[in-house]
N, C-alpha and C positions, 0 to 999 in steps of 0.2 A: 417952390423947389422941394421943401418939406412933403409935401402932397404928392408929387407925382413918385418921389424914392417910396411910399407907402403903397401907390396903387400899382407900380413897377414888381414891387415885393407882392402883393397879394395874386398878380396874373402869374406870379413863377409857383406860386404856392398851390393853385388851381392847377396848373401843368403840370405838375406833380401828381398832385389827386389823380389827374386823369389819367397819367401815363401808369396808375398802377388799377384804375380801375378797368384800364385796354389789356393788361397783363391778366388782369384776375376773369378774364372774361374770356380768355382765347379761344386758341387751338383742340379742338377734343382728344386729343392723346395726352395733354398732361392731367386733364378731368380725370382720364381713365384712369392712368396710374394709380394717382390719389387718393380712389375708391375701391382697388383691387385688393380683398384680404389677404392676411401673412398666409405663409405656409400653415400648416396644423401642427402643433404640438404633439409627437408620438408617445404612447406608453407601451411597456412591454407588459406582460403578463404572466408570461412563464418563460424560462430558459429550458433547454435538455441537449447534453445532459446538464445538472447542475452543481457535478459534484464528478472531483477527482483524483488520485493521488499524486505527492509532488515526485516531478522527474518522470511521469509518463510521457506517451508520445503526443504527438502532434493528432488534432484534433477537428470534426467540425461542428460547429457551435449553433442551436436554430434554436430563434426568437420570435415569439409567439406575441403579436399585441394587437397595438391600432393605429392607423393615420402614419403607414410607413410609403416612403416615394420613394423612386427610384434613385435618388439620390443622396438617401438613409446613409448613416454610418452608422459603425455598430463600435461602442469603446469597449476595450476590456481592462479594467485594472488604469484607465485612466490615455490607453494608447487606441488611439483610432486601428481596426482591425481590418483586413479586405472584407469588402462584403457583396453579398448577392444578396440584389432583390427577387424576393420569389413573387408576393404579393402583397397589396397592401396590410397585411394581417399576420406577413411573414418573411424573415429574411435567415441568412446563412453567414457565418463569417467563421474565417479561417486562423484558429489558436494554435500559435505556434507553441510546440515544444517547451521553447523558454520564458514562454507566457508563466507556465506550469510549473520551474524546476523548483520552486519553494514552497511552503507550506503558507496558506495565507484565505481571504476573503476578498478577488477582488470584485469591483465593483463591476456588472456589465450594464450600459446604458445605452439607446440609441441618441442620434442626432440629425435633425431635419437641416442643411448646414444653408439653404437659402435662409437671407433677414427675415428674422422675426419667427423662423420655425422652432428654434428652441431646442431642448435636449431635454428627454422622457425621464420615468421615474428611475432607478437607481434598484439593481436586484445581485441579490451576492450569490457570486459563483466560490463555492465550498472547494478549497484545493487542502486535503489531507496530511498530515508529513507520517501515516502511515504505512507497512509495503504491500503491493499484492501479496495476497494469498495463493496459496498452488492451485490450480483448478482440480476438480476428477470429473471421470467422463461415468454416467452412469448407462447410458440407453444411447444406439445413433438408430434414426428412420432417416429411409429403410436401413437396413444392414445388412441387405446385398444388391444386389446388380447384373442384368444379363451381361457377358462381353459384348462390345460392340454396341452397347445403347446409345441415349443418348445425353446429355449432358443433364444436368439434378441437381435441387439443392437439398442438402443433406442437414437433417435435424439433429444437433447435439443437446443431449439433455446430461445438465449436473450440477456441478457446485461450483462456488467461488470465482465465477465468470465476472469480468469487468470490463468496460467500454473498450478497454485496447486489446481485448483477448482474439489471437489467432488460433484458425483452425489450423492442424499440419496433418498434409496426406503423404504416407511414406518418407516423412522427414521434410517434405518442401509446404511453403506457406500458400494458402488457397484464400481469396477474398471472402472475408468473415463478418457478416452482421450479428451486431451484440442486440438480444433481445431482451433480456433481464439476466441476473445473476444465475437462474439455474437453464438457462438458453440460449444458445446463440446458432447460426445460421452460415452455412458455407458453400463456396459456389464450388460445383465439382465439373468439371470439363467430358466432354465425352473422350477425350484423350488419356484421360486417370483413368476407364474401363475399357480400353482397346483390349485387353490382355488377359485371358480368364490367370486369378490368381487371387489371395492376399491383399489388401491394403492396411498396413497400420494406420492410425486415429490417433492423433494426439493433440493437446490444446496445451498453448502458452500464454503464460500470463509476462509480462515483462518485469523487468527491474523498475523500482526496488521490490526486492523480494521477489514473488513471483516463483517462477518455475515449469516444470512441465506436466504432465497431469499421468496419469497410466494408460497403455495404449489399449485399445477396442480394435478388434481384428472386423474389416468389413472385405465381406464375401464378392469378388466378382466370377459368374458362372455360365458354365456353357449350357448344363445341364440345369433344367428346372422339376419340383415336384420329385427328388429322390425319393423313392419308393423300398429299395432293395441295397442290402450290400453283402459282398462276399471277400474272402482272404484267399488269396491260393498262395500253396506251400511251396516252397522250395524245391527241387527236386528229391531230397531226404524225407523231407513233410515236418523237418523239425522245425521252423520257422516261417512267419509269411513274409512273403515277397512283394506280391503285388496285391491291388485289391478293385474292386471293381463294383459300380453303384451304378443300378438300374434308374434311368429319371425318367417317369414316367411322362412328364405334362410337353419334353422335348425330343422324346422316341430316342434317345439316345444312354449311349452307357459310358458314363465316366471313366478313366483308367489311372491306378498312381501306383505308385511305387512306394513301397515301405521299408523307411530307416529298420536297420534290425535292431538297432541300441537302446533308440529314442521311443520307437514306435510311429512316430510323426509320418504324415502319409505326401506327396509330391505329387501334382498334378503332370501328367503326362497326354494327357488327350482325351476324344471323346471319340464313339467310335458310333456308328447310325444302326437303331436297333428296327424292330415292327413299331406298330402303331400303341402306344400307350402300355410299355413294359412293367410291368408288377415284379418280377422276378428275378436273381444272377444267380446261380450255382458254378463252380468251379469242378473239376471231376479232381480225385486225390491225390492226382501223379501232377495236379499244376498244369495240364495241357492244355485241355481245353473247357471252355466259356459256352453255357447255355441260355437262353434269357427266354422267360416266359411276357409273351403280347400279348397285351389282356385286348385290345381291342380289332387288333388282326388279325386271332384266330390262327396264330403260328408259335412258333418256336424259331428262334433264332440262335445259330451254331456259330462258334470262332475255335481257332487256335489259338494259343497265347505263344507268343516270343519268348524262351525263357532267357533272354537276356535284357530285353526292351521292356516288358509289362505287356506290347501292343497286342491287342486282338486284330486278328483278319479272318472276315464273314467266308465262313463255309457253305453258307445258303440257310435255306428255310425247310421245316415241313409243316404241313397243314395240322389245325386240330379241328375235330369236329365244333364243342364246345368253347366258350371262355377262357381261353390258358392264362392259369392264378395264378400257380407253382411249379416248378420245378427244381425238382431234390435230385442228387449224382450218388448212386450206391456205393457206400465204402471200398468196393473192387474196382469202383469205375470202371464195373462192364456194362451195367444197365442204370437207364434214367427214370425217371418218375414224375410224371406233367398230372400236374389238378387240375380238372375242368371243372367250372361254377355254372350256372344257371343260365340259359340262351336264350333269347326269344328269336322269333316267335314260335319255333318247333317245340322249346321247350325241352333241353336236352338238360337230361336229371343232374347231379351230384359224380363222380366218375373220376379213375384213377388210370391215365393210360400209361404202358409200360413199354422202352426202349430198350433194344442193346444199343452197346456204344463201340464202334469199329476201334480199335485199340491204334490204328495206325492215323487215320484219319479226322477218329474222333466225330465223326457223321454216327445218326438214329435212325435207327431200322424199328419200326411198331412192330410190338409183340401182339400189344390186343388191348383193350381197354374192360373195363370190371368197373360197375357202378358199387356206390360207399354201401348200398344196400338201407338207407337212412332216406326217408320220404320227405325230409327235408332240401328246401332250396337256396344254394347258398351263392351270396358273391365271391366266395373264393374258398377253395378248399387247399387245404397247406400239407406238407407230407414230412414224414419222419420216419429214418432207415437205424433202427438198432445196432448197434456196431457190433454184435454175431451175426449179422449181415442174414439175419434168418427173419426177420418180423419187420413191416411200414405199417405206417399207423396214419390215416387222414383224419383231419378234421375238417368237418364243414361249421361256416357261420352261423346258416338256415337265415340267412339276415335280406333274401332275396325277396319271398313275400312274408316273412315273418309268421309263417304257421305253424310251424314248429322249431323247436333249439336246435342251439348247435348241437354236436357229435363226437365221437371220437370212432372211425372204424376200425377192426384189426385187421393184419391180413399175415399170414405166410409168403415167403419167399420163396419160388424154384430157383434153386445154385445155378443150374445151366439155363433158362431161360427169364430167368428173372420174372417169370408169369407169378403175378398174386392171387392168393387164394383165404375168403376168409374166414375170420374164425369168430362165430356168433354174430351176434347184434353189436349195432352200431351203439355204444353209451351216450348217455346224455353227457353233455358237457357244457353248462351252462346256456343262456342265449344268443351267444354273439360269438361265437369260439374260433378265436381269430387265426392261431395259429399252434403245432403242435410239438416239443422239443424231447429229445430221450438222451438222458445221463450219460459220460464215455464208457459206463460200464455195463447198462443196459440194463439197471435195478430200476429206475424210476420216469416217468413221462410226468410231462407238465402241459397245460394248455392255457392258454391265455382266453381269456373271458372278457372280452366286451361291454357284453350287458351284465356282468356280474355286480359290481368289475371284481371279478379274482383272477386268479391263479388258481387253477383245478389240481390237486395231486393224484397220482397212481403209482403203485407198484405191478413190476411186470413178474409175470410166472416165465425165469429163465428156461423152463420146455417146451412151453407153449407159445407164450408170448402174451398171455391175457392180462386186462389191465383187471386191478383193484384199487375202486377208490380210497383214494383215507383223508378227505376230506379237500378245502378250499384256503385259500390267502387270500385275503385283503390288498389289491395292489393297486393302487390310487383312483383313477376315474374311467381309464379307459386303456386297459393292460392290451398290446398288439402285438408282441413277441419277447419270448424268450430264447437268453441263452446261458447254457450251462460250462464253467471253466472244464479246460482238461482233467483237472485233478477230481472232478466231481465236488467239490466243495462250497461252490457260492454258485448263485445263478442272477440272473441279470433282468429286468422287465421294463420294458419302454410304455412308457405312460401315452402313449398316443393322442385320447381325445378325452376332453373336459370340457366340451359345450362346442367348442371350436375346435382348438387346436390344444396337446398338452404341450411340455414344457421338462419334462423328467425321465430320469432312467430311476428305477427302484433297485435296491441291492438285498443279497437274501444269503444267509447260510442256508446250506444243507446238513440234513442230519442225517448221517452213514447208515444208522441203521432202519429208520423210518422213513427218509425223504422227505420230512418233512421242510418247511420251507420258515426262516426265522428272518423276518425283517431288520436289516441293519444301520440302513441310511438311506437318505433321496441324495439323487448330485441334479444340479438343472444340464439339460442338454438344448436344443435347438428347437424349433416350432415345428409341434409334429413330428417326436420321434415315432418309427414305426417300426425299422428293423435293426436288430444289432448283430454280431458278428465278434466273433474273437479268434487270436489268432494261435496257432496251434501249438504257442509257448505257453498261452492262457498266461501271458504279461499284456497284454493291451487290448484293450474293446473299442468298436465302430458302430457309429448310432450316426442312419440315414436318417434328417431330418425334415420332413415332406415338405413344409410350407418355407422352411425358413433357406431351403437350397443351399443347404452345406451338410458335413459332415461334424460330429464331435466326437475327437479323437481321446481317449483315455488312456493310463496306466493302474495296474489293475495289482495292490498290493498283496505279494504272496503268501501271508498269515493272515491280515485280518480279509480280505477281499474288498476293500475298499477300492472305489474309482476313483483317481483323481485326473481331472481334466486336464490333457496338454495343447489342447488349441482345435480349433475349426479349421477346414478346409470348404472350401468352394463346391459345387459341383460342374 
């Protein structure tokens, strides 16, 4: 009995055995499991940003490592965050706000949440209880804009920028990427330049602290490459009214209207000139607008609206040569067109003369007279004494560089306005860009290029002859002057300094010498070439070629200083 309860017990104990060695041996799917490695253990590497102040905005957060799946979590401070997989090497997750409102270090880790993935190394995200700083805005590219273009992102360079800094165009917020502290990046719509005009610039840093930064005026323009500007008076002539820039690189002429207080100028339109205009003169009753086509070989005529500012085209006439310039003689009965160097005929240096129909405002050629100077110039520029009895050209000679610039004389006929000259053309430097005479008809000045000065002369009030009495110093590349009403200061736009300049120079005048005393630089736009004052001699106009705006000045009546009231567009 004993026996067989022992061999009974030993066949259950074999059953046993076997049924677990039928179990250890089965099916191939539970082999497989059994042999599948865990998840991988992710590490992060870097965080950005890594660092913020408390109580900014809400945020997104990219982590930088290894061994991340789709299925990563990313903790912040101990709280699983949303997250996107970007790639194994990178994810994204979304800090909110109130992650942030305290000052602290928290922790950010990822987490592989299938068994056995694990959770990465542990990196501290830096939360400040410091406040923003204000920003300032020092430089935007570009800083202007055709109307009409097309959408841009707009570079702001300056200080005090941090991760939440928005750009603001005319007071509304624009989608803003932070690039570093003195950089950030803004989306500009084509919709922000439908409208030639103004835009302020401003950057906001938020609470705590924070603030708004100082606004940068950016330029949106009809008109590109202003080349020319002119003031027409009032119907009195004691004040200007309107004003009007020649834009060369859009065959067009700008139109605005000037506050009489302020000085500040108002875009009003553009109006369609010839082919690449160098030129605007106004005639001195404010009627009417002439515009020298440097590359259409015309002249173009308008009326002015005296209540609107508007020009409307009177037509064309032909010039033989290159039209530079065109000057309006103090009676605005006759005009005065520079023609510069032609190919391939090769038409010389040359000053043709206009009457001007007093009703109409149309040019009837009197005749044209060469500068009498063997020199070949890209522009020859004109100057009318105000005894309305002596013009004065100056050629560049910058055309094949054989010889200098010039200064010619000439005589006025009262009744026909025909010139007639008087001696030889003076040297005046090698680049003699353009040429200006005092409201009282004591002194001429010419701007030098290659100098770079400023030329001086005195005029013999019966003749008209120049005498030099020497040169100024006037930054890199001097391209017009202008002289206030009172004779007292005169003005010099810095033009070119390799590229483009960047300044207007300011100068006393000495009463009894003319001579020229330097008093201060102001910065103006890229490529100032011409300035323009208006017949208060309170406020000055500097067209600035490259950077397609105007900068508007006020013009302090003792010392002569300029101080800048803003830019306008072209």
């Amino acid at each position: 009995m004993n026996n067989q309860a022992v061999l009974k017990g030993g066949l259950a104990i074999l059953g046993i055995v076997s049924l677990v060695f039928v179990a250890g041996c089965g099916g191939g799917t539970s082999q497989s499991l059994n042999n599948q490695p865990p998840p991988p253990t992710p590490t992060i590497t870097t965080i950005s940003p890594n660092t913020t102040v408390a109580g900014g905005a809400a945020f997104t957060l990219t982590i930088t490592g290894t061994n991340f799946v789709a299925t990563s979590v990313v903790n912040f401070g101990g709280t699983a965050r949303s997250t996107t997989f970007v790639s194994s090497t990178q994810l994204t997750a979304a800090i909110p706000a109130a992650a942030i409102a305290s000052a602290g270090t928290p922790a950010v880790t990822v987490t592989n949440s299938a068994s056995g993935g694990g959770t990465s190394n542990g990196v501290n995200f830096t939360i400040t209880s410091g406040t923003n700083p204000v920003p300032t805005i020092n430089m935007l590219a570009p800083s202007s804009a055709a109307v009409g273009g097309p959408a841009f992102t707009l570079v702001v360079d300056g200080s005090n920028f941090v991760s939440s800094t928005v750009v603001r165009w005319n007071g509304s917020d624009r989608p803003t990427a932070f690039v570093n502290s003195g950089e950030i990046h803004a989306q500009i719509s084509s919709s922000d330049i439908a409208v030639a005009g103004t835009a302020a610039v401003t950057v906001v840093n938020p609470a705590p602290g924070g603030g708004t930064s100082n606004a940068v005026n950016f330029s949106i323009t009809k008109g590109t490459n202003p080349s020319s500007v002119a003031v027409a008076p009032d119907p009195t002539g004691k004040f200007g009214k309107f004003a009007y820039v020649a834009n060369y690189g859009s065959n067009s002429v700008s139109m605005y209207s000037i506050d009489p207080v302020t000085g500040a100028l108002a875009f009003i339109g553009t109006v369609a000139a010839g082919s690449s205009p160098v030129s605007v003169a106004v005639d001195h009753s404010g009627q009417f607008a002439y515009v020298a086509n440097n590359d259409s070989h015309d002249i173009s005529m308008y009326t002015i609206n005296a209540t609107t500012g508007i020009l409307t085209p009177i037509g064309k006439i032909p010039v033989e040569g290159r039209a530079t310039s065109v000057t309006v003689h103090p009676s605005s009965k006759f005009a005065y067109v520079g023609e510069g160097y032609t190919l391939p005929n090769g038409t010389p240096d040359r000053v043709s003369t206009y009457t001007i129909n007093a009703s109409t405002g149309a040019l009837t050629l009197v005749g044209t007279i060469a500068t009498g100077s063997p020199a070949t110039s890209l522009a020859v520029k004109i100057a009318i004494d105000p005894s309305e009895n002596f013009a004065y050209a100056a050629g560049d000679g910058c055309a094949l560089d054989t010889y200098p610039g010039y200064v010619s004389v000439y005589t006025i006929n009262s009744t026909t306005g025909a010139l007639t000259p008087i001696g030889s053309p003076l040297p005046a430097g090698w680049c003699s860009s353009s040429v200006t005479v005092d409201p009282f008809g004591k002194f001429a000045y010419v701007a030098d290029q290659g100098g770079p000065d400023v030329a001086m002369y005195t005029i013999n009030a019966n003749t008209g002859a120049l005498t030099p009495i020497g040169s100024m110093a006037a930054g890199i590349g001097p391209s017009s002057v202008a002289v206030d009403p009172t004779g007292k200061f005169a003005y010099v736009t810095d033009y070119y300094d390799g590229v483009f300049g960047h300044d207007v120079l300011m100068y006393t005048i000495d009463a009894t010498t003319g001579a020229l005393t330097r008093i201060g630089t102001i910065t103006a736009g890229t490529g100032p070439g011409s300035v323009a004052l208006d017949p208060t001699g309170k406020f000055a106009y500097v067209a600035n070629f490259d950077s397609n705006n105007v900068s508007m000045y006020s013009i302090d009546a003792v010392t002569g200083a300029l101080t800048l009231i803003g830019t306008i567009g072209t």
